[in-house]
N, C-alpha and C positions, 0 to 999 in steps of 0.2 A: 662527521661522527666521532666520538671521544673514543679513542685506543687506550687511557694512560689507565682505564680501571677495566681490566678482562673482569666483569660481571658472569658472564657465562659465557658457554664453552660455544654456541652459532653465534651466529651474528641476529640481528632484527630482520626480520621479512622484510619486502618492499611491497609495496602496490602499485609502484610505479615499475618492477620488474613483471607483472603480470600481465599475459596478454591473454584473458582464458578463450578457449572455445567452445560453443555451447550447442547442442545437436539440439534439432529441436526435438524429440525425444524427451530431454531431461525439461523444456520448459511447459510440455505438456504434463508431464512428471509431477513437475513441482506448483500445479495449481490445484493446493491443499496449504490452510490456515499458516502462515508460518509459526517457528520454533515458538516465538515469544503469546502467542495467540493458541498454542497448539492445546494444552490444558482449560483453555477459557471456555465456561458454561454460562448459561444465564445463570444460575446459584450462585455464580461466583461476581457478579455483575454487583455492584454498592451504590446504587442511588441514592443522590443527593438528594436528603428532605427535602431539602429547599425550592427543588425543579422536581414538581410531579411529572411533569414529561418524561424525563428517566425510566421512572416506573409502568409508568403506560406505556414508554416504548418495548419494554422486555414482556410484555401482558401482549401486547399487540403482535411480537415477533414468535412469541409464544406459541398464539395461534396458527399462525400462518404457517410457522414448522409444523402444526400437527394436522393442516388441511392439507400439505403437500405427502402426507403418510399415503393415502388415498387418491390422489389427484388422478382424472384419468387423460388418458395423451389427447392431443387436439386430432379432432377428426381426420378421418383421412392420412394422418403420419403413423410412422412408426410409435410403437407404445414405448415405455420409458426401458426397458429390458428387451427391446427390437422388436416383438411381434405389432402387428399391423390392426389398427383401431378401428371403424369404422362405425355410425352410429347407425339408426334404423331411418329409414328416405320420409318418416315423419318426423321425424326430430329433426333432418337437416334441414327441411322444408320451414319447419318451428323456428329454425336457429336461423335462418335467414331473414325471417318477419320479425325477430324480436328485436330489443335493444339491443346495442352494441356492449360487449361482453366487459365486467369491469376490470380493471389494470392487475394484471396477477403478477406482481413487482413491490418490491417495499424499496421505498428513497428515503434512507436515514441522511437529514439533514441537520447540520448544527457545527458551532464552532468545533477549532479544535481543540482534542485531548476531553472530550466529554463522555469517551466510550465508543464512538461508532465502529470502530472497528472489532474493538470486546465481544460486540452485539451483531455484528454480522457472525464473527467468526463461532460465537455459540449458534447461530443459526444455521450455520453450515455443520457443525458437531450433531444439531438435536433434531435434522433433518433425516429420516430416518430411509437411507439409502447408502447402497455400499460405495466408500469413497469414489470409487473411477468411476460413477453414476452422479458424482457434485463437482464443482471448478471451485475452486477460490481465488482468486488475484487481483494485483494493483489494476487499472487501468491502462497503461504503460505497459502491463507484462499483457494484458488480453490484446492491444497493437503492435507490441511486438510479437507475438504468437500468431498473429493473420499475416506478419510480415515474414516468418520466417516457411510457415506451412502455405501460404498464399489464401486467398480466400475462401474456394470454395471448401478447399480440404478442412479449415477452420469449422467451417459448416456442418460438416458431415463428422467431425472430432466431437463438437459442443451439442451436436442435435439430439443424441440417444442421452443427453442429462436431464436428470430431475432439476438441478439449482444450479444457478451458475451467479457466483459473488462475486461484485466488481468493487476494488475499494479502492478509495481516491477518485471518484468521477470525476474529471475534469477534462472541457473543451479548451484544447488548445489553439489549434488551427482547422481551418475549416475543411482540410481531410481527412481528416478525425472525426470530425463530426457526420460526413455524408458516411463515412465508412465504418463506424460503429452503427448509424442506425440503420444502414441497410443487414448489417451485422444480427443487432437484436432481432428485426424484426423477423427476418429467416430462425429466428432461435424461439422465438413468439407461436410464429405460425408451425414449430415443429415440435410445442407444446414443452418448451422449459419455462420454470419458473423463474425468475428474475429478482435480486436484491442490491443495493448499491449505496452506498455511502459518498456523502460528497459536503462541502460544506458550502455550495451553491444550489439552493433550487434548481429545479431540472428544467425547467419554463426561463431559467437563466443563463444559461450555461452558454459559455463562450465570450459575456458579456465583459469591456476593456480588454481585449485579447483582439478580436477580430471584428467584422462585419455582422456580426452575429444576426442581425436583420434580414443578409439577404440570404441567410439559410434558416429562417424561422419555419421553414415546413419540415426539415429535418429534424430542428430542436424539438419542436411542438410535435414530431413525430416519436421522439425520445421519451418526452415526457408522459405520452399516455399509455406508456407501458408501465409504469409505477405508479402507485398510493403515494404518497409523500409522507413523513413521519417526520416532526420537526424536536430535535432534541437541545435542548438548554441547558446551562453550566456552566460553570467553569474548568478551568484544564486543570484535571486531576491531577497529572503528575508533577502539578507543583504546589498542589491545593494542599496548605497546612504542613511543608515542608521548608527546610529553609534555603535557602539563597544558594542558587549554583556557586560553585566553587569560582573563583577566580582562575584564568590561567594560569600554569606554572611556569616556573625559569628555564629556556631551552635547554641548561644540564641536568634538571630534575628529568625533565620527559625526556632524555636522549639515556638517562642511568636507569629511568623506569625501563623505556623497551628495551633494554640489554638484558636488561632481569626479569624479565617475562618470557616465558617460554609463548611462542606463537603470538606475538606482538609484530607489529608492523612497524618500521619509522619509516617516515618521508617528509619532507620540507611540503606544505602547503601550495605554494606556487607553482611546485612541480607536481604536484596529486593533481591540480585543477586541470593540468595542462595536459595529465596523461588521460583524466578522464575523457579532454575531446578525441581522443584517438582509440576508446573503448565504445561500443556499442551500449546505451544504457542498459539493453538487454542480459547484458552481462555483467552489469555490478554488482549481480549476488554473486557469481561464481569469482568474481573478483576478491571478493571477499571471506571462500571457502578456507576454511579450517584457522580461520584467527581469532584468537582471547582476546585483542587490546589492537588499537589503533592507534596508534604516536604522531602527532603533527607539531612539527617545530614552524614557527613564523606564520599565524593567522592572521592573515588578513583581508579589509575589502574586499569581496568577490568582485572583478574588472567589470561583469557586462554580463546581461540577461540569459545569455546560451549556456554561459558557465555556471549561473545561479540556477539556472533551473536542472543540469548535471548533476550539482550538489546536492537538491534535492532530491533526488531518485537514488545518489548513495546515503543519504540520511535516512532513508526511508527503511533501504538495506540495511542497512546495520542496527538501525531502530529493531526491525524485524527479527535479526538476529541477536541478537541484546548483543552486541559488541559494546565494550565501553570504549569513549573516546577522548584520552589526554593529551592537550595542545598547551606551546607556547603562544604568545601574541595578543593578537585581539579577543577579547572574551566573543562566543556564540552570537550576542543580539546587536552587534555591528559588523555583522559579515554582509548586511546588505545595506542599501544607499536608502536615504530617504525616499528618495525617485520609485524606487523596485516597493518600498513596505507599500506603499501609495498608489501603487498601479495593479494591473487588472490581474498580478498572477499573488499580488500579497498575503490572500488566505496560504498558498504553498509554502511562502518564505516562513510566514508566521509558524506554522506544523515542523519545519525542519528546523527552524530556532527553538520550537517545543521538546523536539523531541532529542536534539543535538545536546541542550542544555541535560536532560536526562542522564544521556549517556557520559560526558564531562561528570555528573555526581555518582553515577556508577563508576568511574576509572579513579576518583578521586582518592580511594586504598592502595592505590598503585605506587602513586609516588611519595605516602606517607608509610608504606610498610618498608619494612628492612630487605634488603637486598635478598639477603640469605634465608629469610622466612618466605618469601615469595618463590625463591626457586625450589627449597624440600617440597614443596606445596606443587 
């Protein structure tokens, strides 16, 4: 780190001095739209002319927030506010001979940077129930939250909800997959509604990752909890803007975080490596109370455990609009041909979206004046 120009009077945060610890408390807490998602309505939602599916997907989400005003609990469970449902023994009788009940779930599917998340997180806003009566969170954060509460407690935490939002669906491994759909379905049968974003059909899921055939009754149990909603686009956050900034000089970004109040520096190699010794559950709290991210020396990511690390702090920081100024490698050679090409590369692609994002948000950083940025 440069000494020879006292910029301000702390030094830069680290993230590699962070080791947070996270109750699970605070990750039940925090399953509510994040910061950057927290204002987002369907109003506010801009469909591209060009993909009517946009539009019919906010028409479609639309509704489905306003049948769930009403919704009543599944038989026999707790009602959404705890009292106890029960239908009349001709109806159950009826509901026993009829057809099988249709999928009360929406699966926004589509590339990324098209909105899915926009569109969930207004779904969870226009769902008309008092917040700790809705979930919202990554996929990632609903497995780590059965990991930290254990299973059933998860069960009996998510059962008295009207909605519960899963964003980022994705099968990774195959205990994942038996343990999210034993998961839903206990959440199914105890009458929550269901929304999830992924940019894998749900009849896919798992697919170049794993065996994904010899658990097709759990996928295929997965997927007929959802509607499917397929949405088209292009990635808006780069749609009609211009060209990510290049990286900057390891003394531009080392002058930048000196001059940022609440800026992180750390060399790259060393973030990668601290990450395997952080819980990904925790790289939001990893990340609590920082304006700017500094990484000196990007490069290559080594190997798939580490790439897929990186993507669960892209996501975080995405989330929280941190913006992020790096020396080195530009964003869209942090991974190998190998990894864009293989079964986890919709991931890679969303964290080179949104990583690139955040590089043009920090990009003031290292062209403002030292001393303008600190009054400030």
């Amino acid at each position: 780190m440069s000494t020879s120009t006292p910029l301000a009077e702390a030094q830069p945060l680290s993230l590699c001095a962070r080791e947070p610890r996270v109750p699970p408390e605070r990750l039940v807490a925090e399953l509510v739209p994040p910061p950057r998602f927290d204002s987002v309505r369907f109003s506010t939602y801009v469909p591209d002319p060009k993909q009517p599916s946009q539009a019919e997907a906010v028409r479609e989400l639309s509704a489905f927030a306003a049948s769930l005003g009403a919704a009543p609990a599944a038989p026999g469970r707790r009602g959404w506010f705890g009292r106890k449902s029960r239908p009349p023994r001709t109806a159950r009788s009826a509901a026993r001979t009829s057809a099988p009940a249709a999928p009360r779930g929406m699966y926004l599917d589509g590339g990324y940077g098209v909105g899915k998340t926009h569109l969930l997180a207004s779904l969870w806003h226009a769902t008309e129930a008092p917040p700790e009566k809705k979930a919202f969170g990554t996929f990632v954060e609903l497995t780590n939250l059965v990991g930290a509460l254990g299973f059933q407690q998860t069960v009996a935490t998510l059962s008295g909800h009207r909605l519960l939002c899963i964003d980022e669906f994705e099968l990774d491994d195959p205990g994942d997959t038996v343990l999210v759909s034993s998961l839903l379905a206990r959440l199914v049968e105890a009458g929550v509604a269901l929304a999830a974003t992924s940019n894998t059909l749900p009849g896919k899921l798992g697919e170049g990752r794993f065996a994904a055939q010899d658990f097709l009754r759990e996928i295929q149990g997965l997927s007929a909890h959802f509607r499917a909603l397929r949405i088209d686009g292009e990635d808006y956050r780069h749609r009609g803007l211009p060209e990510a900034p290049a990286p900057f000089t390891e003394e531009q970004v080392v002058r930048a975080a000196e001059a940022t109040p609440g800026a992180s520096l750390d060399a790259f190699p060393a973030l990668l490596g601290h990450l395997a010794r952080v819980h990904p559950s925790r790289y939001g709290a990893l990340t609590d109370g920082l304006n700017a991210v500094c990484l000196t020396g990007v490069a290559p990511v080594p190997d798939q455990s580490t790439a897929l690390r990186l993507v669960v702090l892209a996501d975080r920081l995405y989330d929280r609009e941190v913006p992020v100024l790096t020396s080195g490698l530009p964003f869209d050679r942090l991974f190998s041909e190998e990894m864009l090409n293989g079964g986890y590369r919709k991931k890679y692609f969303r964290a080179i979206s949104r990583l690139t994002a955040l590089a043009r948000d920090a990009k003031p950083l290292a062209e403002t004046p030292a001393a303008e940025r600190a009054e400030g």
